[in-house]
C-alpha positions as CSV (number, residue, x, y, z in Angstrom):
1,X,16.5,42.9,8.7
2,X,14.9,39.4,7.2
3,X,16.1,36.6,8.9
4,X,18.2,34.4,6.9
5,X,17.3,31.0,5.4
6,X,19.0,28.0,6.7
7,X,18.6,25.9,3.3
8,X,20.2,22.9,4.3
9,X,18.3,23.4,8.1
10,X,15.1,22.9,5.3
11,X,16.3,20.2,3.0
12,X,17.0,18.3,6.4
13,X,13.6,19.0,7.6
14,X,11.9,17.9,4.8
15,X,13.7,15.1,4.2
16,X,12.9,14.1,8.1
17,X,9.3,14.7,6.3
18,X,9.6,12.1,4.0
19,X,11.1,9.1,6.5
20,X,7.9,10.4,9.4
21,X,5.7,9.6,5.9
22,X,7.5,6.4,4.9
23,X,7.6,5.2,8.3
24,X,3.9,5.2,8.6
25,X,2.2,4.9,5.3
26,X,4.8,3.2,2.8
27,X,7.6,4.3,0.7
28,X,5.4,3.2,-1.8
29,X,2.7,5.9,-1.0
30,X,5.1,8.8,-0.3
31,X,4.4,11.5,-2.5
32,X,5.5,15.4,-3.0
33,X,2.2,16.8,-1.5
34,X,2.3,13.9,1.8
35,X,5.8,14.9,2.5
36,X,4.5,18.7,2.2
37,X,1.5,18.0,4.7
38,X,3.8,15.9,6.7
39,X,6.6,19.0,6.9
40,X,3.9,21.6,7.5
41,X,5.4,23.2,3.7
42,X,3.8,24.2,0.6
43,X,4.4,22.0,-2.0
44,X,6.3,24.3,-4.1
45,X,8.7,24.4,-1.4
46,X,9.5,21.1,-1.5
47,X,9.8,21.5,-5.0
48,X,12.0,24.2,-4.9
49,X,14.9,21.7,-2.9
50,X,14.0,18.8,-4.4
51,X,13.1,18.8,-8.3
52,X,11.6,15.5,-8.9
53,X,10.6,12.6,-6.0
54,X,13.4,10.6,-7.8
55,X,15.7,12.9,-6.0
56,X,13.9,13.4,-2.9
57,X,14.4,9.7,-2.5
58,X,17.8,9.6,-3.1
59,X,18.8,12.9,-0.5
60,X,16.5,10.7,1.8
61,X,18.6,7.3,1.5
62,X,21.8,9.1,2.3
63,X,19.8,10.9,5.2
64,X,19.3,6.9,6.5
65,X,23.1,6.0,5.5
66,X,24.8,8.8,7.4
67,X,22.3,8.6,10.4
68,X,22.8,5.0,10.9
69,X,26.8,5.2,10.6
70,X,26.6,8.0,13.7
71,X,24.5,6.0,15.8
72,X,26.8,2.7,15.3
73,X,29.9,5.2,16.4
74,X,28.0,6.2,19.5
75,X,27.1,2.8,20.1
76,X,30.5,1.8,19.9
77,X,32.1,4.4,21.5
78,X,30.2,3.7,24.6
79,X,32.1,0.5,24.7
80,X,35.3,2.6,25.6
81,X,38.6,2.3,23.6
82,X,40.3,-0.9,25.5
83,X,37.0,-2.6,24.6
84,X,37.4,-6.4,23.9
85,X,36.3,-7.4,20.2
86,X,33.4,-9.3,21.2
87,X,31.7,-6.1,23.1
88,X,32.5,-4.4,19.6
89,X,30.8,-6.6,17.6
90,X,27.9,-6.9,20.4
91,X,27.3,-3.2,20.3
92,X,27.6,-3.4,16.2
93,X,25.0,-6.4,15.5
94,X,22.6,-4.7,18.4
95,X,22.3,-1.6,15.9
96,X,20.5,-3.9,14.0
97,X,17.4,-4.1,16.5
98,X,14.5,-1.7,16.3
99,X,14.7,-0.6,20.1
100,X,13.3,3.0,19.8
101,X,11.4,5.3,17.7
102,X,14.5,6.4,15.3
103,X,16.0,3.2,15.0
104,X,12.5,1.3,13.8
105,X,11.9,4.1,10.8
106,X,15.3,3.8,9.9
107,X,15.3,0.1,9.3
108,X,11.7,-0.2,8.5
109,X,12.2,2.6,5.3
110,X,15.5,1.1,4.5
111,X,14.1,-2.2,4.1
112,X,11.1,-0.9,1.5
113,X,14.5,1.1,-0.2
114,X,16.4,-2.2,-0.9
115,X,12.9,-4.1,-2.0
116,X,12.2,-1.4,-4.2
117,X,15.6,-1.0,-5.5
118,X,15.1,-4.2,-7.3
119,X,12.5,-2.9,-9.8
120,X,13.2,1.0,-10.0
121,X,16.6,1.9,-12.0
122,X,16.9,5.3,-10.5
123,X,17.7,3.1,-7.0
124,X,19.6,0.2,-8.2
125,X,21.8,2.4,-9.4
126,X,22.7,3.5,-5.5
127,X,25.0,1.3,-3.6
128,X,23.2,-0.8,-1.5
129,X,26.3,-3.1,-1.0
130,X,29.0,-0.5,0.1
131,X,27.9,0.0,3.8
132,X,27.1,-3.8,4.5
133,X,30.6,-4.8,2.9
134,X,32.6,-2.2,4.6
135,X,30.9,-3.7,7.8
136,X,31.2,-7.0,7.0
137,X,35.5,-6.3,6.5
138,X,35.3,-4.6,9.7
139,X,34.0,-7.2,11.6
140,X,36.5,-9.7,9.9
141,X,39.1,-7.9,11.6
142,X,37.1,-8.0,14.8
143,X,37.1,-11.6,14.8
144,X,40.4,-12.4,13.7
145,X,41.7,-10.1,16.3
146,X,39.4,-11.9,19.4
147,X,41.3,-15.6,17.4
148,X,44.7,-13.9,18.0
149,X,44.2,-12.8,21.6
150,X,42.8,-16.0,22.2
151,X,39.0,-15.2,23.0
152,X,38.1,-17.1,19.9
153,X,37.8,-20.6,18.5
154,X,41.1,-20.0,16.1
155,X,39.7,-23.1,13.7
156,X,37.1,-20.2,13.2
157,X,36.3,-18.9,9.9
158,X,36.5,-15.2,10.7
159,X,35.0,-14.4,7.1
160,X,32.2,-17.1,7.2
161,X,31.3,-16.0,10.4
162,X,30.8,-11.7,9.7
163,X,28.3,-13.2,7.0
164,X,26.7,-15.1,9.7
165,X,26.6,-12.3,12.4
166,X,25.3,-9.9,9.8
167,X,22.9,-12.2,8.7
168,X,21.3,-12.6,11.6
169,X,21.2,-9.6,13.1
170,X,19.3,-8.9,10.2
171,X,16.8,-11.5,9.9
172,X,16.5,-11.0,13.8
173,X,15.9,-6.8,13.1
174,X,13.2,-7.8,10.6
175,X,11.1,-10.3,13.2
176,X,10.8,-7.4,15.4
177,X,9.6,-5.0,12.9
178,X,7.1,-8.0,12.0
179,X,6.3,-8.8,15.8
180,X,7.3,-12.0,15.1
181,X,9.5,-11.4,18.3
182,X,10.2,-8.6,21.1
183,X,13.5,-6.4,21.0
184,X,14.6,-7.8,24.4
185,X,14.0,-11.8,22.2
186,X,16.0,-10.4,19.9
187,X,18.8,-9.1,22.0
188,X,19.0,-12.3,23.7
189,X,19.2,-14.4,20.6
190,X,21.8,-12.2,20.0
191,X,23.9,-12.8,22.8
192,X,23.4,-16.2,22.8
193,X,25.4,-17.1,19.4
194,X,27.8,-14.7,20.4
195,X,28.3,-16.9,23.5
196,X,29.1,-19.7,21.3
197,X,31.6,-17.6,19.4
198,X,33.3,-15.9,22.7
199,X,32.8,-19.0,25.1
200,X,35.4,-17.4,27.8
201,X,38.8,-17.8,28.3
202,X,40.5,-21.1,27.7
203,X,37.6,-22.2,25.2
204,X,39.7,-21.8,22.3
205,X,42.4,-24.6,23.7
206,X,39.4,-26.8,24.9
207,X,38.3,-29.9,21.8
208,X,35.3,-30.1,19.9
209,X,33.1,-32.9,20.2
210,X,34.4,-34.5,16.8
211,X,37.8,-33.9,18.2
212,X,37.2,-36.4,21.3
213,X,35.2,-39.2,19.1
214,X,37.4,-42.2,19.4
215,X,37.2,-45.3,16.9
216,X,35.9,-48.1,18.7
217,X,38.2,-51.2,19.4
């Protein structure tokens, strides 16, 4: 009896193909026959999932999208479900960090997606903005909660702030892909604002420096 074909057990594997390729020579360079060689498949094959590379890329950025969500809700789920916002957030932003193998091609290709979404139509037409605003309301919500149970500055500008957080973990993600910096750098840079926005309890109560400055006599 001939064993049956697992099609979306292929398009999965080729598209793993393409990110192994990406990863190591450039989006830019990725092509049908490198993602063949790279999948051990004949070209034809990929061809026969994926009709044009226009596509190919597209199947691949959702690949990124969903993969990236899961390991965010493992990260998070790690933190238990009486977690205090700030280990949230902590577990959120350090997603962001190119620690292992998986996590450095997925922010590596993603990063050559968005640049090259600027000057091909097929990509700007794709919603690079739906995942980093969803995250950035999420985190809102995070913040505001840690202001209301009094772990947070309440003066804060929960809104101004998610931009910040997001913005650096980000830029920080990037410098390690560079070398600029180390993960563990990274990770401490990160905890190190996020000191400053969770300084411990009674923080919130305690004045800022302006708040103290006195008009002399």
């Amino acid at each position: 009896m001939p064993k049956l074909v697992d099609h979306e057990e292929r398009r999965a594997h080729i598209i793993d193909a393409l990110l192994r390729a990406a990863a190591s020579g450039g989006l830019h360079a990725v092509t049908m026959r490198s993602v063949a060689i790279e999948a051990g498949v004949s070209v034809r094959l990929v061809q026969y999932y994926f009709d044009t590379k226009e596509q190919l890329l597209l199947a691949a950025l959702a690949r990124l999208a969903v993969r990236m969500g899961e390991r965010v809700r493992d990260r998070t789920r790690l933190t238990g479900p009486s977690a205090a916002p700030r280990d949230v957030i902590e577990a959120i932003l350090l997603e962001a960090v190119p620690t292992d193998e998986e996590s450095r091609t997925f922010h590596l290709v993603y990063t050559e997606y968005a640049v090259l979404s600027v000057t091909d139509p097929a990509l700007a037409d794709q919603s690079f903005l739906a995942a980093p605003n969803e995250m950035e309301g999420f985190l809102v919500g995070l913040l505001t909660a840690a202001q209301q149970a009094g772990d947070a500055d309440p003066r804060m500008d929960a809104r101004q702030e998610a931009v910040v957080l997001l913005a650096v973990s980000a830029g920080l993600g990037l410098s390690v892909l560079l070398g600029q910096r180390t993960a563990d750098d990274a990770t401490a840079v990160l905890h190190y604002h996020l000191g400053r926005l969770f300084p411990g309890p009674g923080a919130a109560d305690a004045p800022r420096p302006a708040d103290s400055v006195r008009t002399a006599d």
